[in-house]
C-alpha positions as CSV (number, residue, x, y, z in Angstrom):
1,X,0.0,0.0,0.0
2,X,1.2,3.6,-1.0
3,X,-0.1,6.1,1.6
4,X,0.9,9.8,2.8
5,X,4.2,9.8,5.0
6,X,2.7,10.3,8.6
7,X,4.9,11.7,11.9
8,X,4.8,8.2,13.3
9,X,7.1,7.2,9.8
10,X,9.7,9.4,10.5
11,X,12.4,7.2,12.8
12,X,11.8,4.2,9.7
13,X,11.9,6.5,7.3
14,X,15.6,8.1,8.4
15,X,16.6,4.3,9.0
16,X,16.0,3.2,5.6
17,X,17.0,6.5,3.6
18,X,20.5,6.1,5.7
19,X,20.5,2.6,4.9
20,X,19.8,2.9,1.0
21,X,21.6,6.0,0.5
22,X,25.2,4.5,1.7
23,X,24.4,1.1,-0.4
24,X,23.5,3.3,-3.4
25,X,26.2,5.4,-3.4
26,X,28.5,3.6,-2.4
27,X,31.8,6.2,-4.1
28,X,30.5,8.9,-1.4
29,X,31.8,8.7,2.2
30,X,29.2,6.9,4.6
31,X,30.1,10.0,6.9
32,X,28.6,12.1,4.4
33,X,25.3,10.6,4.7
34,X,25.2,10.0,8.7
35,X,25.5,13.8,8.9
36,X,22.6,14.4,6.5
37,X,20.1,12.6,8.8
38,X,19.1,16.0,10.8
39,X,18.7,17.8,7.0
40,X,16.4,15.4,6.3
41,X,14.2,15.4,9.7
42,X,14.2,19.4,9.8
43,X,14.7,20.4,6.2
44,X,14.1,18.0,3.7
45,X,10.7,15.9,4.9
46,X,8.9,18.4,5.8
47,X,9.1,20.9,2.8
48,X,7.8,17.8,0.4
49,X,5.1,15.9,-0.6
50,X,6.2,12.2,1.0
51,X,4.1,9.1,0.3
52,X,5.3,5.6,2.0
53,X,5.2,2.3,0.4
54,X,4.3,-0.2,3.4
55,X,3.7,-3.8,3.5
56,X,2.0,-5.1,7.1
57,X,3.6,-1.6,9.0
58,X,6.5,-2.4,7.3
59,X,8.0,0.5,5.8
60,X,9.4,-0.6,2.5
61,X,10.1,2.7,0.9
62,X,9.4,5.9,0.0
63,X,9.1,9.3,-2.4
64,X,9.5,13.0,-1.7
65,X,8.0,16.0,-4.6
66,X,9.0,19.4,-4.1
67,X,6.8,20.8,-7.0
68,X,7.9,19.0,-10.3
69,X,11.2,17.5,-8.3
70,X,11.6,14.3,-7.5
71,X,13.6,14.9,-4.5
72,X,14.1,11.6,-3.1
73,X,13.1,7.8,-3.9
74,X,14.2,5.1,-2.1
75,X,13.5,1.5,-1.3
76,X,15.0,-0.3,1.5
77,X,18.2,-2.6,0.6
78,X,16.0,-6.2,1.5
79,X,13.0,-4.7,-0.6
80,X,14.9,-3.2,-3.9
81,X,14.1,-5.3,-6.9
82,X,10.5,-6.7,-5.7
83,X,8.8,-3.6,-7.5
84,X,8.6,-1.4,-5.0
85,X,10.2,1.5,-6.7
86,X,8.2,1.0,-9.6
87,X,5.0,1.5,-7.8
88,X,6.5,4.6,-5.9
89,X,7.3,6.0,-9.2
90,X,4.0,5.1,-10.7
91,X,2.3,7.0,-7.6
92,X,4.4,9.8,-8.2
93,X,3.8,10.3,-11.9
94,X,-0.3,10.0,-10.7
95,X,0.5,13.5,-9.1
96,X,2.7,15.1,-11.8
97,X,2.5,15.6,-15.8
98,X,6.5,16.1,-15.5
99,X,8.6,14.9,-13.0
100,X,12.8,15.9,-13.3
101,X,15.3,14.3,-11.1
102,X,19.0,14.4,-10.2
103,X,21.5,11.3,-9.8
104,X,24.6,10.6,-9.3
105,X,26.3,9.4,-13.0
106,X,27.8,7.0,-10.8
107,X,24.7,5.5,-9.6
108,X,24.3,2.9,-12.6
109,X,21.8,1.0,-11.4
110,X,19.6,4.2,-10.9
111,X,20.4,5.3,-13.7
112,X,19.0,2.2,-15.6
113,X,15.8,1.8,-13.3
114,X,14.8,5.5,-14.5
115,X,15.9,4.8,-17.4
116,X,13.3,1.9,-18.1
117,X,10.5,3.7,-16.3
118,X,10.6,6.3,-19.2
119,X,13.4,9.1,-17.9
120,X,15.6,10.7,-20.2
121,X,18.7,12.6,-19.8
122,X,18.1,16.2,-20.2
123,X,21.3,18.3,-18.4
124,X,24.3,17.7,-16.2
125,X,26.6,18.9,-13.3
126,X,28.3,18.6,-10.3
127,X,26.7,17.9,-7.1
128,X,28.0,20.8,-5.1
129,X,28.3,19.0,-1.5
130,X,29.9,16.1,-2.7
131,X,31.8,17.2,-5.8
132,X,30.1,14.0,-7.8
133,X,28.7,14.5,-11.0
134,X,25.4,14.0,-11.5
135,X,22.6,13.8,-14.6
136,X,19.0,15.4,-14.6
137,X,16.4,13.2,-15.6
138,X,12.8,13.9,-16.7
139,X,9.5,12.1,-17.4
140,X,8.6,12.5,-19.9
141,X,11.4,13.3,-21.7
């Protein structure tokens, strides 16, 4: 079930995203991401639209939108290839005509995913607080 992010999410929610972000990018410093957790309680989650993939109160993953951004996506490492994401980014696209995103040209596997889901290249750069470069994405293309 996809639902609206709720308070009581917010502990799982940090968990995984800390957990899937040091998997995923895996050429950025663990550190980096342990002292993002307090941007993403205070800064990031509450300034976007977040919906929760959940299976039995299990939280499996999840999506933030700031207007026509997809901020974030991420399923939890034991969950990733069961769908999940696909149904996250089908929810998503139920809210927007165009979604863009940014990710890291290092992130292969996330690059492919969006890739297949209809995403196309449109612009590059550099991240500016990690110094990786990254692609923008859109839907459609």
């Amino acid at each position: 079930m996809i639902r609206d992010f709720q308070s009581s999410d917010l502990q799982a929610l940090l968990a995984l995203w800390l957990d899937a972000s040091i998997q995923a990018h895996h050429f950025v410093d663990p550190d980096f991401w342990r002292a993002k957790v307090e941007d993403m309680r205070n800064l990031y989650i509450p300034h976007a639209q977040t919906r929760v993939a959940e299976r039995d109160g299990q939280l499996l993953g999840f999506y933030c939108l700031h207007e026509d951004q997809l901020a974030a996506i991420f399923v939890s490492v034991q969950h990733q290839g069961q769908g999940v994401g696909k149904q996250l980014l089908a929810d998503a696209r139920e809210r927007r005509s165009r979604l863009e995103l940014a990710v890291y040209a290092a992130n292969l596997p996330s690059i492919g995913f969006y890739r297949q889901q209809g995403f196309q290249v449109i612009g590059n750069g550099i991240d500016p607080n990690t110094g990786e470069a990254e692609l923008i994405m859109a839907w459609p293309g």
